[in-house]
Steps between C-alpha positions, in 0.01 A plus 500: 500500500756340715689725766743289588837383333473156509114492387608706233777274378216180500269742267792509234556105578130400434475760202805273345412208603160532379635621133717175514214273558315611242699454281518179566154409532459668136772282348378189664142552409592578173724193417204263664292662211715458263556135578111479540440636146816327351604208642889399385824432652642871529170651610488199788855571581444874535194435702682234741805789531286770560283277815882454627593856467170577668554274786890608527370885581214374717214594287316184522499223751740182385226267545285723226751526238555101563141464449466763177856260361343191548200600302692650237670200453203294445365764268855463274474124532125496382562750171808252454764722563855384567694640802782770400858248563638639805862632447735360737704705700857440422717380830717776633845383441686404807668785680908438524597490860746877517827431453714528806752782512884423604625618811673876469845496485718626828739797435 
């Protein structure tokens, strides 16, 4: 058991940190089976967002979720399965320049 304050605090860190990733690594693995088993367009689309989330939080390597998309996508395309439409992301409308304020009035 750690006797100082700072090892302490990196016990309760790794303890939440490990809880995190995880739960992660369950989620993924289970949406790559899913997609395995079931191969459509929301399953492949959970899969893909799940390898993102995983890289995001740094549970896998970028390179390795590239590599697990890649071949997810050629599974889809081989059981014929059409890609989910991306949504676009609707432009931000433009921000009005703030209006300038008259000069105070002298007394």
């Amino acid at each position: 058991m750690p006797i100082i304050k700072s090892a302490k605090k990196r016990v309760r860190v790794a303890r939440k940190a490990s809880v995190r990733n995880s739960k992660t690594k369950r989620s993924l693995k289970g949406a790559l089976k899913l997609f395995g088993k079931t191969p459509s367009a929301k399953t492949h689309s959970s899969a893909q967002s799940n390898l993102d989330k995983a890289v995001k939080k740094g549970v896998i390597h970028k390179n390795k979720a590239a590599r697990l998309q890649r071949k997810a996508a050629a599974k889809a395309k081989a059981a014929g399965v059409k890609p989910a439409k991306a949504t676009a992301k609707k432009a931000a409308p433009a921000k009005k320049a703030p209006a300038k304020k008259a000069p105070a009035k002298k007394k």
